[in-house]
MIPA-716024 format. One record per residue (C-alpha): residue number from 1; residue in one letter; x, y, z. Coordinates in pm, 1 decimal, decimal comma. Layout:
N
   num   residu          x          y          z
   NUM        A          X          Y          Z
...
% end
This chain:
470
   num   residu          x          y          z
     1        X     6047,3    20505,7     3756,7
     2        X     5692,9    20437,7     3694,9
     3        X     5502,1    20151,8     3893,9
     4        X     5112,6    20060,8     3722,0
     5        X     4914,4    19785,6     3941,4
     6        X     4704,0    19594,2     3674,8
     7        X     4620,2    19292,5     3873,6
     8        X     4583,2    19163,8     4259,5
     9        X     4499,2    19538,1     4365,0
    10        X     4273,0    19533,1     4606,9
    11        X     4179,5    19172,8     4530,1
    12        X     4322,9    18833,3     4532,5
    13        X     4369,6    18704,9     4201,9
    14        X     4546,0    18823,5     3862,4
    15        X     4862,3    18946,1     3962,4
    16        X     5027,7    19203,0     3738,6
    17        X     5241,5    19516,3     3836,7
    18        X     5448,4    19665,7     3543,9
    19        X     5765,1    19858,3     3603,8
    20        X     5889,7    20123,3     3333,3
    21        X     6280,4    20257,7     3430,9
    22        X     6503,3    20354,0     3195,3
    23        X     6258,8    20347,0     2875,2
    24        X     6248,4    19963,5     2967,1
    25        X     5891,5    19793,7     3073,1
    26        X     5935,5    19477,2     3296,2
    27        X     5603,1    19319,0     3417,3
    28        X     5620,4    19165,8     3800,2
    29        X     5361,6    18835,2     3730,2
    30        X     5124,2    18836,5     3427,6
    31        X     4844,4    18581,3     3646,7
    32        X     4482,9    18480,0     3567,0
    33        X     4195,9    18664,9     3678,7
    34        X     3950,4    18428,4     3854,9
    35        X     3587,2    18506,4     3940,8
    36        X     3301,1    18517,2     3745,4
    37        X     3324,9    18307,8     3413,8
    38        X     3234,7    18566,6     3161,9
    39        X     3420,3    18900,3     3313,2
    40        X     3709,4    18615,8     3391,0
    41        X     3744,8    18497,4     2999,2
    42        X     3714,6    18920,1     2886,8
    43        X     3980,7    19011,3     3155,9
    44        X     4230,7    18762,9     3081,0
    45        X     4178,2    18724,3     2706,6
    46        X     4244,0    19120,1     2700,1
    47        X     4571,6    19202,5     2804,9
    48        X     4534,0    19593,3     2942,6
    49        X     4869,4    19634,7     2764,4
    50        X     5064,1    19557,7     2401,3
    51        X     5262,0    19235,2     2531,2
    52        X     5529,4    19362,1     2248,1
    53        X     5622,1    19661,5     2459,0
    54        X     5724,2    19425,6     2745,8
    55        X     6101,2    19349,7     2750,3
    56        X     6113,1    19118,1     3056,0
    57        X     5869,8    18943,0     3296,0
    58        X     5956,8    18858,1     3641,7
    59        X     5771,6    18571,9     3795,2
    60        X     5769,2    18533,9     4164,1
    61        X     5566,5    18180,1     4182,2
    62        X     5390,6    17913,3     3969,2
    63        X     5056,4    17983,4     4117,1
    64        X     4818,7    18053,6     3835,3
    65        X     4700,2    18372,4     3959,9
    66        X     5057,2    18469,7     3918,7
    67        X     5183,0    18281,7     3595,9
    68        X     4915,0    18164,6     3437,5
    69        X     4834,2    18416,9     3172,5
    70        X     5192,1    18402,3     2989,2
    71        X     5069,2    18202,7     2732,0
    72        X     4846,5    18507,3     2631,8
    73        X     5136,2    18767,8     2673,7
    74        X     5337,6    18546,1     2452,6
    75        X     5054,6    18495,0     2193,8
    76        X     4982,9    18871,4     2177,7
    77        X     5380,5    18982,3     2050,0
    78        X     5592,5    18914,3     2409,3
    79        X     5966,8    18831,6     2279,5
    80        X     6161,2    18888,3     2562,2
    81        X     6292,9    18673,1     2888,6
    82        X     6074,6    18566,3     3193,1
    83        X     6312,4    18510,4     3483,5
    84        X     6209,1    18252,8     3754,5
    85        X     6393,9    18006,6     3998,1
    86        X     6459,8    17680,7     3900,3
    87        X     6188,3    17476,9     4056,2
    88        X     5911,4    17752,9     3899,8
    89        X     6010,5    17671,3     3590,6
    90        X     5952,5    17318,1     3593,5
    91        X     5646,6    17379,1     3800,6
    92        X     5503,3    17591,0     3537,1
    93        X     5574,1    17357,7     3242,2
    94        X     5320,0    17135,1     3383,0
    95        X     5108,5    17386,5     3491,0
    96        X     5072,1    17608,4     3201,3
    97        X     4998,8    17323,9     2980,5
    98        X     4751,6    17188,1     3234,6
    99        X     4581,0    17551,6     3200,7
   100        X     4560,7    17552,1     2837,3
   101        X     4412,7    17211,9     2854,2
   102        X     4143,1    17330,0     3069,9
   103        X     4079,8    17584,8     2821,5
   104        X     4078,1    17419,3     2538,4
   105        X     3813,1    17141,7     2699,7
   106        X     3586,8    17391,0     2862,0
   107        X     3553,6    17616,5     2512,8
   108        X     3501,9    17301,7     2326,3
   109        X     3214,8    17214,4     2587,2
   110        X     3033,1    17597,9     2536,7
   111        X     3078,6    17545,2     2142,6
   112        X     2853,5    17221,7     2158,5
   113        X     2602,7    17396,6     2337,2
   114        X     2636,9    17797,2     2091,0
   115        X     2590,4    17534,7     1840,5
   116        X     2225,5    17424,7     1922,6
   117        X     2167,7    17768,5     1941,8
   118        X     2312,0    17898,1     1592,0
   119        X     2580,2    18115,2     1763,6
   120        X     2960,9    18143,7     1642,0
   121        X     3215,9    17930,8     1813,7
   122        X     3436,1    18108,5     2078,3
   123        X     3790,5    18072,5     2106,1
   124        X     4034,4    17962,6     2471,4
   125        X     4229,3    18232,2     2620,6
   126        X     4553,3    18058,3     2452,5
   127        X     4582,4    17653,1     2377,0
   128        X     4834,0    17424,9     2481,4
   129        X     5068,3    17505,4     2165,8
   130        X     5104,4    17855,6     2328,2
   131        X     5147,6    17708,2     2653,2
   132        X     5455,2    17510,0     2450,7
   133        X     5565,5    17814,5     2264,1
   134        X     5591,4    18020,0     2660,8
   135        X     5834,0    17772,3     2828,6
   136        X     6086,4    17888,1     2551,4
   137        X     6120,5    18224,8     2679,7
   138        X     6191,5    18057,4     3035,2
   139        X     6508,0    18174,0     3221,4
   140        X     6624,3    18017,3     3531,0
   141        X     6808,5    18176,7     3809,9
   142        X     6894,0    18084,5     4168,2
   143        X     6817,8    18222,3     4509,3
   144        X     7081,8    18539,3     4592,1
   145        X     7247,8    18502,0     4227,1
   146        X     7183,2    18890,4     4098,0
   147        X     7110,1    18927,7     3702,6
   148        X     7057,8    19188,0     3496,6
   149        X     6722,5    19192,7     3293,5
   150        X     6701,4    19506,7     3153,6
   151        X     6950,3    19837,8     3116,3
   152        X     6978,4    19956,5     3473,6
   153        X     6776,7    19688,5     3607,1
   154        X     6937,4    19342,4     3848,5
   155        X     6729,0    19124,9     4004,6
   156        X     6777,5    18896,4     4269,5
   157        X     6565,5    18619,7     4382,0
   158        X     6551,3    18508,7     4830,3
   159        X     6306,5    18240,7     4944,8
   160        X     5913,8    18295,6     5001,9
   161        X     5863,1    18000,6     5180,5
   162        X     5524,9    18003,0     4988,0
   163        X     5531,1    17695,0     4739,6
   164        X     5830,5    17514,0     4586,9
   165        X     5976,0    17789,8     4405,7
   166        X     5845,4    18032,7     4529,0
   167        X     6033,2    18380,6     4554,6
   168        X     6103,6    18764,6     4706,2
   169        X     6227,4    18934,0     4424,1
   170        X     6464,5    19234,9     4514,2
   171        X     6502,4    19490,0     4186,4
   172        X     6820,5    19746,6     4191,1
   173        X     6690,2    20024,1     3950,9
   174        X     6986,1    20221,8     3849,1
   175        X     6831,6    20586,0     3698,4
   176        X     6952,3    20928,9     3625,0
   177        X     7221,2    20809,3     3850,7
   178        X     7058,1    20688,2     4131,0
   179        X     6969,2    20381,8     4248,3
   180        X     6632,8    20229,9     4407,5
   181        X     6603,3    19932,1     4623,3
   182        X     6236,0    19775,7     4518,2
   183        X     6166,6    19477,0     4711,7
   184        X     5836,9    19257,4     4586,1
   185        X     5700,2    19026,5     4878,8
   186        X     5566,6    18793,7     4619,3
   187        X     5343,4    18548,3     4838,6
   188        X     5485,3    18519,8     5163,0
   189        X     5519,6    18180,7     5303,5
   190        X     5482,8    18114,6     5694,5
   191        X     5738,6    18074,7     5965,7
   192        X     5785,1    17656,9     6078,5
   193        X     5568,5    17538,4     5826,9
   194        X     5662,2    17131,4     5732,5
   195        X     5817,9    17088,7     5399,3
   196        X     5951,4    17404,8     5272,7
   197        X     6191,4    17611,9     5445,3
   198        X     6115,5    17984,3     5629,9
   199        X     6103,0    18312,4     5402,6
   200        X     6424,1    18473,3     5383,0
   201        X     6430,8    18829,4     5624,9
   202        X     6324,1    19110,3     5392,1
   203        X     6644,1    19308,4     5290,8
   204        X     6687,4    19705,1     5316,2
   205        X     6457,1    19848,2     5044,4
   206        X     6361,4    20193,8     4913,9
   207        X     5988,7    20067,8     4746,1
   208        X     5754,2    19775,5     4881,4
   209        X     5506,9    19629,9     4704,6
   210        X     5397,7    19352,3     5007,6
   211        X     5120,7    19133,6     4947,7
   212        X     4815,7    19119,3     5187,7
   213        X     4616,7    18824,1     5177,4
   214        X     4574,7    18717,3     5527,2
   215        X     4636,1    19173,9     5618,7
   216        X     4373,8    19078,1     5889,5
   217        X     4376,6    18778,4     6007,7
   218        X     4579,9    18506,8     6218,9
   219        X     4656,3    18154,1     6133,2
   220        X     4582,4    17847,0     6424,9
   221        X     4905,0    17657,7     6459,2
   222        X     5000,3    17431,6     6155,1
   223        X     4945,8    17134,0     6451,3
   224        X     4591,5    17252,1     6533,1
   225        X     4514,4    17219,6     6111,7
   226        X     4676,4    16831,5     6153,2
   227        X     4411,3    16743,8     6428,8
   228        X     4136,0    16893,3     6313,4
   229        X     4197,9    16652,1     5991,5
   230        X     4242,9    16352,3     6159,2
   231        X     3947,9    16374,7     6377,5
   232        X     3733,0    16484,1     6068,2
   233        X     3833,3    16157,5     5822,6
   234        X     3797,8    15946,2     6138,0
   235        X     3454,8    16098,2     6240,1
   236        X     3311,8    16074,2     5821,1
   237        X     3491,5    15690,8     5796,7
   238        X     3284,2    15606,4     6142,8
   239        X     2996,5    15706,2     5982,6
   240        X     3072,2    15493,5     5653,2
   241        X     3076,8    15853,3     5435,8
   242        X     3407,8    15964,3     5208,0
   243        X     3568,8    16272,8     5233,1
   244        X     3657,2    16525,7     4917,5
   245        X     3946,6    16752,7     5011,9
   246        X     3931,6    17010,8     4694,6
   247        X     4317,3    17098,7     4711,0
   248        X     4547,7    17294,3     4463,3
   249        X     4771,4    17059,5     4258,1
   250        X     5058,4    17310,4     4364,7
   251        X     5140,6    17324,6     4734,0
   252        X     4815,6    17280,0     4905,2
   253        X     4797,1    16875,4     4802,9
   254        X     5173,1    16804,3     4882,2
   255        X     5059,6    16919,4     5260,4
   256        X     4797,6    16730,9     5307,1
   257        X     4943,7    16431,1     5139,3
   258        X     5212,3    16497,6     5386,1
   259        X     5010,9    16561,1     5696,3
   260        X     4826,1    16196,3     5605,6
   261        X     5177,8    16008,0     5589,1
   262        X     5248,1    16154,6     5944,4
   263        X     4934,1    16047,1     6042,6
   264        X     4932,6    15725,1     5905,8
   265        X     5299,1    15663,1     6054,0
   266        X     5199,6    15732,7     6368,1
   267        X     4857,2    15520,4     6353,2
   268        X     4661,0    15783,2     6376,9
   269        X     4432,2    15734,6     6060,3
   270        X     4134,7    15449,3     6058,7
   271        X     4283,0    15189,3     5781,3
   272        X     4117,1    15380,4     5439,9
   273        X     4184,3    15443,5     5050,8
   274        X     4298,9    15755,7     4960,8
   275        X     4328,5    15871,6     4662,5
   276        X     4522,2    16207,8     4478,7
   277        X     4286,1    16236,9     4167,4
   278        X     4457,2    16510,5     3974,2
   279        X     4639,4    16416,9     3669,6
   280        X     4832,6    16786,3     3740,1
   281        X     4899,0    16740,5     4090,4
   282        X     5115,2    16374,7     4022,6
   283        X     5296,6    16520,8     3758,9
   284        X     5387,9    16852,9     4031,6
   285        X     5465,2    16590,3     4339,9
   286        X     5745,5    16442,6     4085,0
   287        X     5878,4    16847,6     3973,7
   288        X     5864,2    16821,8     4449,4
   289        X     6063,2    16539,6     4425,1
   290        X     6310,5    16678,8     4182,2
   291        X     6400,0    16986,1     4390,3
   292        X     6498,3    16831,1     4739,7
   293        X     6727,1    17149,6     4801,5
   294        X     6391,3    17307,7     4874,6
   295        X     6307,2    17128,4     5151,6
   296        X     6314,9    17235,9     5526,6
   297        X     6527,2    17047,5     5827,6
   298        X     6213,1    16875,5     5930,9
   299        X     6120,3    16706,4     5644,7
   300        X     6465,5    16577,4     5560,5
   301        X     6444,8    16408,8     5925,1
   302        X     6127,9    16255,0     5847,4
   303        X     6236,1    16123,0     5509,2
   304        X     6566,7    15977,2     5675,2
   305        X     6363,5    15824,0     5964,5
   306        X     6053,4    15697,9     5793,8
   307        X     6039,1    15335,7     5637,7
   308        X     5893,3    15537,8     5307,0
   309        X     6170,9    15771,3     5214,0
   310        X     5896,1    15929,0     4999,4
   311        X     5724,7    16189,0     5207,3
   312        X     5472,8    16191,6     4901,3
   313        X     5368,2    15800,3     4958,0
   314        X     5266,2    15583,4     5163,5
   315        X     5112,6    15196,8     5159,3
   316        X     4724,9    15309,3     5154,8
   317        X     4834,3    15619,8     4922,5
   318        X     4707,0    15572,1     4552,8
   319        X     4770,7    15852,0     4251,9
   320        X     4526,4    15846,2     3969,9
   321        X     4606,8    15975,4     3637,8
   322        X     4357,5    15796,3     3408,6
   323        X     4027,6    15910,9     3360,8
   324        X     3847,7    15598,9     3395,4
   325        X     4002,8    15564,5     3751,8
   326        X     3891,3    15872,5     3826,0
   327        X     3497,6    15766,8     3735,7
   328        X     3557,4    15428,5     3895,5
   329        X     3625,9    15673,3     4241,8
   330        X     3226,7    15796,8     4197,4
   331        X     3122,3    15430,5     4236,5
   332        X     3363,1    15355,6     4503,6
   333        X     3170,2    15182,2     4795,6
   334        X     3262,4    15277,5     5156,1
   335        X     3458,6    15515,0     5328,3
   336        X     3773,4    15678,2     5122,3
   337        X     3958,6    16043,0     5114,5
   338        X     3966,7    16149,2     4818,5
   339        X     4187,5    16493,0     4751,6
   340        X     4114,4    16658,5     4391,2
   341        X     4207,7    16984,4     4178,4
   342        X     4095,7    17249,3     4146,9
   343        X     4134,8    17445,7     4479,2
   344        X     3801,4    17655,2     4432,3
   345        X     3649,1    17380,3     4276,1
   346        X     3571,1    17582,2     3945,9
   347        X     3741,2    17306,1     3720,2
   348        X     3904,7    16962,7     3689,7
   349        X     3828,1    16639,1     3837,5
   350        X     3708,5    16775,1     4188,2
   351        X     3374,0    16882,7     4019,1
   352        X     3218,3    16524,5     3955,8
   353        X     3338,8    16386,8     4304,3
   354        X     3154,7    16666,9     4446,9
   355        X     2847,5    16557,5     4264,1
   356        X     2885,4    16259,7     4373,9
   357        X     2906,5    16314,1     4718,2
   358        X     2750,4    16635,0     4839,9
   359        X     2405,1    16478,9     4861,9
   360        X     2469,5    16212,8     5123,5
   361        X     2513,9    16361,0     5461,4
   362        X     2759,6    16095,3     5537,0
   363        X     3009,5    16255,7     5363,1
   364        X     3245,8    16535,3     5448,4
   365        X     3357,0    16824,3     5246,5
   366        X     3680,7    16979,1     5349,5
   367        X     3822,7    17315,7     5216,7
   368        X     4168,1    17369,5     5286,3
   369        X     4226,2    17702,3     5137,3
   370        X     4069,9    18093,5     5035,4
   371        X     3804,2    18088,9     4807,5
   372        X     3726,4    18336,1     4553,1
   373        X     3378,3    18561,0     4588,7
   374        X     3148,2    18353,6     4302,6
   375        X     3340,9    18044,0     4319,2
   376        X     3189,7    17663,8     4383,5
   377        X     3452,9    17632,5     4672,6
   378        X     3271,7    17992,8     4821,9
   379        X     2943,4    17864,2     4753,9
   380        X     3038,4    17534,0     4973,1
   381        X     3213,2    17787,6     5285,0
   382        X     2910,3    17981,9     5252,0
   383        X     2710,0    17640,1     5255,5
   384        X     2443,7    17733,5     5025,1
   385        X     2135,1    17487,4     5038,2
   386        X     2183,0    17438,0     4689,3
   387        X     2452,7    17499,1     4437,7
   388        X     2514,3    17405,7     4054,8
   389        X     2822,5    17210,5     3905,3
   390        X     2847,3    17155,3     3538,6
   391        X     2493,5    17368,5     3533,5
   392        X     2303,0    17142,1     3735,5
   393        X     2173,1    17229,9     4038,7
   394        X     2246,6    17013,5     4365,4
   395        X     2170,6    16985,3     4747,4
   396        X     2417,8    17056,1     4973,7
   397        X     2373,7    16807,6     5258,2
   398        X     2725,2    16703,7     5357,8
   399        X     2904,5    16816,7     5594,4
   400        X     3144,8    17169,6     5502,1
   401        X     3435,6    17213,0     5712,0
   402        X     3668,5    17471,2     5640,0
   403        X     4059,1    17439,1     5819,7
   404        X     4265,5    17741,7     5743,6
   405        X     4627,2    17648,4     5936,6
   406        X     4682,6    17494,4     5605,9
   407        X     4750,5    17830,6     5441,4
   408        X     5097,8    17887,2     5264,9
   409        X     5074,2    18201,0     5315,6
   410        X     5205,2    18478,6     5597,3
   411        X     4917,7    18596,7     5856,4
   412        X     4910,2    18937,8     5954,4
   413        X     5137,1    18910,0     6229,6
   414        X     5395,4    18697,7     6010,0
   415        X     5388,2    18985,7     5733,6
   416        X     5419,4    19255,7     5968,4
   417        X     5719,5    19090,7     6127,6
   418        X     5923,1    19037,2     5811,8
   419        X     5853,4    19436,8     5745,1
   420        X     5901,6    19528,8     6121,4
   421        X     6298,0    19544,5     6042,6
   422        X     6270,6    19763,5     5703,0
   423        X     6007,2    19958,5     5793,2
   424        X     6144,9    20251,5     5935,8
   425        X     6400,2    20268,2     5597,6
   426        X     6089,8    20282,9     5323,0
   427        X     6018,1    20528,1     5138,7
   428        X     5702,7    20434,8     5032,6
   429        X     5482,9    20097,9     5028,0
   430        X     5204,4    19957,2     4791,4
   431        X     4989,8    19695,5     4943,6
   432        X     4832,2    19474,3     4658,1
   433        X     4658,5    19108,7     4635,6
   434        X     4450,5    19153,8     4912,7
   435        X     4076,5    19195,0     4933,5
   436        X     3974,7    19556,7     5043,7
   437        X     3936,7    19501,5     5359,1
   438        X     4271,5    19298,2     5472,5
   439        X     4432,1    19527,2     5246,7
   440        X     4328,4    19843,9     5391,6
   441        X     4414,6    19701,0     5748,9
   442        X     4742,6    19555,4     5645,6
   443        X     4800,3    19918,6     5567,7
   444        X     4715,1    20039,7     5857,0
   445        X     4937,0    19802,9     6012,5
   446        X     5249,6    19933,0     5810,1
   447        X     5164,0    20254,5     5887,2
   448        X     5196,8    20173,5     6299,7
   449        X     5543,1    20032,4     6232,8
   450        X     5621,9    20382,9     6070,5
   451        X     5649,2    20327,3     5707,2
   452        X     5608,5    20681,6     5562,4
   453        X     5410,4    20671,2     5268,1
   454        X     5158,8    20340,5     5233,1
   455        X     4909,4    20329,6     4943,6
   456        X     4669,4    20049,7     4874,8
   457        X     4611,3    20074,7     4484,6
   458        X     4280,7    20024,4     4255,5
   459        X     4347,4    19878,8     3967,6
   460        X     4492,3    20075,4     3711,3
   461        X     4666,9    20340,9     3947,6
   462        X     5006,1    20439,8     3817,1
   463        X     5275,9    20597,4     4060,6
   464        X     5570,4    20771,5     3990,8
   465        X     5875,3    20702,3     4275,9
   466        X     6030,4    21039,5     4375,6
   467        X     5819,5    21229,8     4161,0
   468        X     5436,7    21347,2     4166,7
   469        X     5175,8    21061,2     4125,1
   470        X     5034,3    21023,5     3766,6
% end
């Protein structure tokens, strides 16, 4: 068995590890690369492989740096099965054609302007009839319901605890009459988190291949994260200013929505609009409503015990969908939350609310999750006197706060514990979606809990299990 890391190695974004066993090639994730524009469109428009020698794709979670380059893998000759839970599948119907929207709208925007200039027109990554043409390859499975996707090859799928959906995904590679136990961490959710229910303990395994996002780095409590947002919308409303949470339509938005009703129910909140301006993110809180078996013990409380059985709205809650809505937002006197896709900023909606708002020092910017190196959202955390949306260049004279004990994913303490009880048992381990530096530490960290063999791989790196490297 041959494992090649393509994606998310020793960075956090464009997940892809393929898997060749038995003459078969099954791809963990085909995700988009995001970071600079130009090396971003090359990357992902160029698969580093013939999609028609893939016979199955695995896909842990909906996230776009996990999913959202299928459409491409599809267009360039992919026929076979892509095998997800339930929940991921309808998250990435929406999402996927979302993506190719996006596309489609920001190519047409750069052909206006290579126009002027005499050059050719360029083309999307994929449009939204690929996006269409993906979701029929779509295969459903349960959690802990084994199935085999390839000769030799059964999969099972436990609970992340990530993002509705989300999955561990434990392979059983039958070879030359043996059999190996790979275990892929996916994105590992956090312990107690509201909404979602607790990863599922990592079962005995052979090969991991753990992701390490947070690899150095601890999480304040999920409380702490509520606080420090109510005292920052009541501190910005005092002062008459709005506040634009930039959130990921998937996940990140259902928690904060969340976090507000509590808030709200309990009086907490000064009596303002807010608003969840993302076309993509009302069409995901109805795939959340759809897939209640997901939810935790808490939030089934709350739903029975609240006078909204809808933990996704609430009286001053308000979802816009229509564009002119949306614009009307920019003109909207007085104080107002306003939470917008995309997370890093680098598309959607969010983009003119931040021009809109960003000037006036009344106003509050709040960044609820990682941001990518060269990203608007990175430019804001790094607060950057001035920074350019849609080309132009504006001051930055709002207020930046960033809360991180919104993160869905594991800290290094909560990965390190769900390994603790394998570790000794591994044969080897491959640390991946991580920058280089929580990676390497993560590492280390597996290492001190006495996994044997722990590699942290460059892109490209192939490894052969129980054999030489490559």
């Amino acid at each position: 068995m041959k494992i090649q890391f393509l994606g998310a190695a020793q960075t956090v974004t464009g997940s892809q590890h393929l898997i060749t066993a038995n003459g078969s090639r099954v791809l963990l994730e085909c995700g988009l690369f995001q970071g600079k524009r130009r090396e971003s469109f090359e990357r992902n428009r160029n698969l580093p492989f013939d999609g028609a020698s893939v016979d199955a794709l695995i896909l842990s979670h909906a996230h776009i740096d996990h999913s959202g380059n299928i459409p491409n893998l599809v267009r360039n000759g992919f026929r076979g099965s892509i095998y997800c839970t339930f929940a991921t599948r309808d998250l990435c119907s929406a999402m996927l054609r979302d993506a190719a929207y996006i596309q489609e709208h920001d190519v047409a925007y750069v052909n206006k302007k290579r126009a002027r200039k005499g050059l050719p027109p360029v083309e999307p990554i994929y449009t939204h009839a690929d996006a269409i043409a993906s979701l029929e390859h779509f295969v459903s499975v349960g959690y802990e319901k084994p199935v085999t996707i390839a000769p030799g090859v059964r999969c099972t799928f436990l609970d992340a605890g990530h993002i509705l959906g989300s999955a561990i995904v434990l392979l059983e590679i039958e070879e030359g009459g043996r059999q190996t136990r790979l275990l892929f961490s996916g994105d590992l959710g956090r312990q107690d988190m509201p909404i979602l229910r607790d990863p599922t303990p990592a079962p005995p395994a052979d090969v991991l291949i753990i992701e390490s996002t947070y690899g150095d780095r601890l999480h304040p409590p999920h409380e702490e994260a509520e606080q420090r947002l109510c005292n920052l919308i009541g501190e910005t409303c005092a002062h008459g200013g709005k506040v634009v949470i930039p959130a990921f339509a998937v996940g990140r938005t259902q928690e904060i929505v969340y976090s507000l009703h509590r808030l709200a129910s309990a009086h907490k909140l000064p009596d303002v609009p807010i608003f969840v301006d993302s076309p993509l993110a009302v069409n995901v809180t109805e795939v959340f409503r759809l897939h209640p078996e997901c939810y935790d013990h808490e939030l089934r409380e709350f739903i029975a015990q609240d006078r909204h059985p809808d933990p996704f709205g609430f009286d001053r809650l308000r979802y816009i969908r229509n564009v002119e809505d949306s614009k009307a937002l920019n003109d909207l006197e007085g104080p107002a939350v306003i939470i917008s896709a995309s997370g890093m900023c680098e598309a959607g909606r969010v983009q003119h609310h931040l021009k809109h708002t960003i000037g006036d020092p009344r106003n509050a910017v709040l960044i609820v999750s990682w941001q990518a190196p060269h990203t608007l959202g990175r430019r804001l955390v790094e607060r950057q006197k001035v920074v350019k949306i849609f080309g132009e260049e504006f001051p930055l004279r709002a207020r930046v706060e960033v809360i991180n004990g919104y993160s869905a994913h594991a800290d290094r303490n909560g990965l390190l514990s769900w390994v603790r009880p394998i570790a000794r048992d591994l044969r080897r381990a491959f640390v991946v979606h991580g920058d280089p530096g929580p990676a390497a530490a993560l590492a280390d960290g597996l290492r001190q809990l006495g996994v044997r063999d722990v590699a942290v791989p460059k892109e490209g790196d192939m490894f052969q299990i129980g054999g030489r490297q490559d």
